[in-house]
N, C-alpha and C positions, 0 to 999 in steps of 0.2 A: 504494500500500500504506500502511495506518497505522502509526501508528511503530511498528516491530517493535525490541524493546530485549530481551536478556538479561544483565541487571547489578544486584549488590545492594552493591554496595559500601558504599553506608551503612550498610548492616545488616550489615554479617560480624561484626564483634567484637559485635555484639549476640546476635546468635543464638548462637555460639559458646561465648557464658555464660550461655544459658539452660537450667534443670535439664531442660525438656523434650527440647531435643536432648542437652545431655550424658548425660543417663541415658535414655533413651530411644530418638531416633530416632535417634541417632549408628552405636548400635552395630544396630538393624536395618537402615540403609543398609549397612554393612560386611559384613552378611549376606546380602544381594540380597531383603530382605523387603520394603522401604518404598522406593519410588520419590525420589528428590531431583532438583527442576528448578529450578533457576533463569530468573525471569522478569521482568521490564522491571518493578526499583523494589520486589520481592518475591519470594518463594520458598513453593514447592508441595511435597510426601509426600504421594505417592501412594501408599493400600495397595488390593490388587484393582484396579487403577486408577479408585479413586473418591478423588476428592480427599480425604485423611486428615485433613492443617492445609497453612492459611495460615498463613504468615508476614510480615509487612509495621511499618510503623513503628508500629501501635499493639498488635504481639506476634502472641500463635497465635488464632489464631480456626476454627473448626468447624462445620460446617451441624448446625444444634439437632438435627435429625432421627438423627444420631449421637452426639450429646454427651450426650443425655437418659438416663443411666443408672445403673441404682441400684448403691446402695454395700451394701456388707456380703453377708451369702449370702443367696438368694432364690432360693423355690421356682419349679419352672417355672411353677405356676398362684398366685394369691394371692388374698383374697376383699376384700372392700369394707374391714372392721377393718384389714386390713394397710395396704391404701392409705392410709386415713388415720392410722394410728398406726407404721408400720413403715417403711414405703416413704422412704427419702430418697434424693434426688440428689448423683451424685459429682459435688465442688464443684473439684474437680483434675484438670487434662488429665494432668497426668504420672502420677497415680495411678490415673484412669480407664483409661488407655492401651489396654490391653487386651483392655478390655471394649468401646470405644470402634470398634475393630478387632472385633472380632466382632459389630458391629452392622454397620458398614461390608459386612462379607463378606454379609450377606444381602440389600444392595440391588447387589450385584453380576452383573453378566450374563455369558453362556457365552460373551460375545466379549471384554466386560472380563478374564477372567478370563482367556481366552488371551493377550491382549495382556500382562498382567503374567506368564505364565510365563518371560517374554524381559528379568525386570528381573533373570537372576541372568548375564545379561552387562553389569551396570552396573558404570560405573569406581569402584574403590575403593582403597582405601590394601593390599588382598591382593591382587589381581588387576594392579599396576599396570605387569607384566611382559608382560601378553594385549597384542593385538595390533588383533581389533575390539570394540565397546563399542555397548553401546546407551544412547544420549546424552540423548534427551527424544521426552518421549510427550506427545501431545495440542497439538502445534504450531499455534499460530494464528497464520499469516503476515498475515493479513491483518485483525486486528481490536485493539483495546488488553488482553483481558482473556481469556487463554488457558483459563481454569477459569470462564468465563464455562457456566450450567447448559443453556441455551435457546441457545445459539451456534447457526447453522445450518453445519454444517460445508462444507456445496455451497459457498454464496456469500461464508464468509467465511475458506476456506483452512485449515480447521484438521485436522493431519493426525495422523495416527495414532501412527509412532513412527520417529524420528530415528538412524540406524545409524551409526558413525562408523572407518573404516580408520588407526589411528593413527599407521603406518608411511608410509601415501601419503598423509596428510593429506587424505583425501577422507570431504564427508557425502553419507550417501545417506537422502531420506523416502523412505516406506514408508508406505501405508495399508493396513490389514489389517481382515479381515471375515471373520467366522462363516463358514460353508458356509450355514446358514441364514438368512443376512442377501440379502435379495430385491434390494438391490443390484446383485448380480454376478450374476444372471439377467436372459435376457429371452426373446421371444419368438425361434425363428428367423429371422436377416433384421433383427432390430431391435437397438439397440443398448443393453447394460445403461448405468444408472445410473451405477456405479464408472465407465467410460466417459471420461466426461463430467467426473468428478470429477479424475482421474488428470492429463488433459488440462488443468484450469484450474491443476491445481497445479504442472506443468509449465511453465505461464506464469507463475505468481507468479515460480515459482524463477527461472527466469529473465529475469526482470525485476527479481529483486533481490538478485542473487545477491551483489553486494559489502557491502551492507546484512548480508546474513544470515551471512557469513563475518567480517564484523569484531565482532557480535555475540557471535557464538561463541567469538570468541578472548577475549574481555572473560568470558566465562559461565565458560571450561575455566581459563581463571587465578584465576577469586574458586573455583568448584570444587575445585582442587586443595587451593587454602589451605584452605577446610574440610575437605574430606574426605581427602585425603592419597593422591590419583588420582595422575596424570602423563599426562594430556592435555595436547597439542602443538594450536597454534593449527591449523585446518583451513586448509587452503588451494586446495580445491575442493569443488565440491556435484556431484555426478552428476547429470546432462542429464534425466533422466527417475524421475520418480516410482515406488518399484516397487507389486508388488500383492502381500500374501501373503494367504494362505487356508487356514483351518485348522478344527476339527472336524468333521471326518467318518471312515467307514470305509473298508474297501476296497472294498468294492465301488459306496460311492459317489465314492470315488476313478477308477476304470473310465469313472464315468459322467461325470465333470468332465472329465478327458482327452477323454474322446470330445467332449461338446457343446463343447470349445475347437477341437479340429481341424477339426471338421465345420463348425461355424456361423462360425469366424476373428473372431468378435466383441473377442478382447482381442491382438488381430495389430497388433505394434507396443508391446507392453506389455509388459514382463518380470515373471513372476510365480514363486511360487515356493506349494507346497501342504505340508500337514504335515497331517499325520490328527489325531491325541491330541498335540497339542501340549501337555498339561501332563506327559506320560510320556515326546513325544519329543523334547524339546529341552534338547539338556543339555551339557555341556561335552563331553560322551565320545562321542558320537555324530553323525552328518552332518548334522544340524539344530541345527547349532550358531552361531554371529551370523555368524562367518568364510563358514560356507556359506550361510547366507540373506544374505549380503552377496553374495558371488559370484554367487549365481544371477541376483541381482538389477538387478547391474549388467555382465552379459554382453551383449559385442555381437549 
């Protein structure tokens, strides 16, 4: 495995007095809006889970394709004059902030988009009485640069989103996929994609498993100090990768049941399904971290 590192200790007191996180992303991480991950040597905000900013020793950085946006009020249409006499670029990530975010949400997909309904079980300085916690999304065990665009996720480990029991000190990953993501089909008789993937990641894990737990205890203490969480060092990973799956209806719920029982393609796999997962997952109802934790790690 390549060095898998979660630690920014050089950078705490830097970020900490930067106006972008104090006025800005401090207080949407405190609101389960903007994803906060800590990663080997730098730090990620995720919103929609598209990489929002980097944070690293030379400050916040943003793929252009979201930063590019104009200031002042603009029509939704604008002609050639405006472009060149009207149109200016917001020259302030703190001030763009939000417009910057509502660029972000349009290159977001129906899988990203479920994957972030699950960031309003993130540890925070209000919640730090809960019990399970959704810890880090987009895991890559096995390469140097987890927000890496072009990663191949098969070959190089990078998994979806990181569930944590804070009472039993146990992580569990989790790869999760659309209902529509071709992945998790196959033909009768053959064997899906996810498959395959579940199974490599099962071997990372364990193959690194004291790597990935001393990590984490270095991530949940520079964590806490920011964010004002009370994550306790993990002190085990769950044996097996789980599967969740989510957008669809009932009645293609019916049909998920059925092609699992019938064809035992994911036998041996624990998974767990949600329909409208941006409707059904919520602190108040049984699709909540605690139960998609449980399901996930049932013998």
């Amino acid at each position: 495995m390549a060095a898998f590192k979660r630690s920014i200790e050089n950078l705490k007191a830097n970020i900490a007095n930067e106006d972008l996180f104090k006025k800005k992303l401090y207080e949407d991480i405190n609101k389960n809006k903007i994803f906060f991950a800590i990663r080997g040597g730098y730090c990620s905000f995720y919103f929609a889970n598209q990489l929002l900013f980097k944070y690293d020793k030379d400050g916040f950085s943003t793929h252009y394709k979201f930063a590019s946006v104009p200031c002042g009020k603009i029509d939704t249409y604008i002609t050639e004059k405006n472009l060149k006499e009207d149109i200016k670029i917001e020259t302030s990530f703190t001030e763009g902030y939000e417009k910057i975010k509502e660029r972000i949400a349009l290159y977001s997909s129906d899988e990203s988009k479920g994957i972030s309904a699950l960031y309003k079980f993130s540890p925070t300085k209000n919640n730090k009485d809960e019990r399970y916690f959704l810890v880090d999304i987009e895991v890559a065990l096995n390469a140097k640069n987890d927000d890496a665009e072009k990663q191949n996720n098969d070959e190089k480990g990078k998994i979806d989103i990181l569930l944590y029991d804070n009472e039993k000190y146990e992580l569990l990953f989790c790869e999760a996929k659309h209902f529509s993501n071709k992945e998790i089909w196959s033909k009768k008789g053959s064997e899906p994609k996810v498959v395959g993937q579940l199974e490599k990641y099962n071997e990372l894990i364990s193959d690194n498993k004291d790597v990935i737990l001393n990590e984490y205890a270095n991530a949940f203490k520079e964590y806490n100090d920011l964010i004002g969480s009370d994550l306790k060092s993990p002190k085990s990973i769950h044996k097996k990768c789980g599967l969740l799956v989510f957008g669809f209806d009932d009645w293609q719920k019916d049909k998920i049941e059925e092609f699992i029982k019938d064809d035992e393609s994911l036998s041996g796999h624990n998974s767990k399904f949600i329909g409208d997962i941006l409707k059904n997952t919520t602190r108040t109802n049984t699709n909540t971290a605690e139960n998609i934790f449980k399901e996930l790690t049932k013998d």
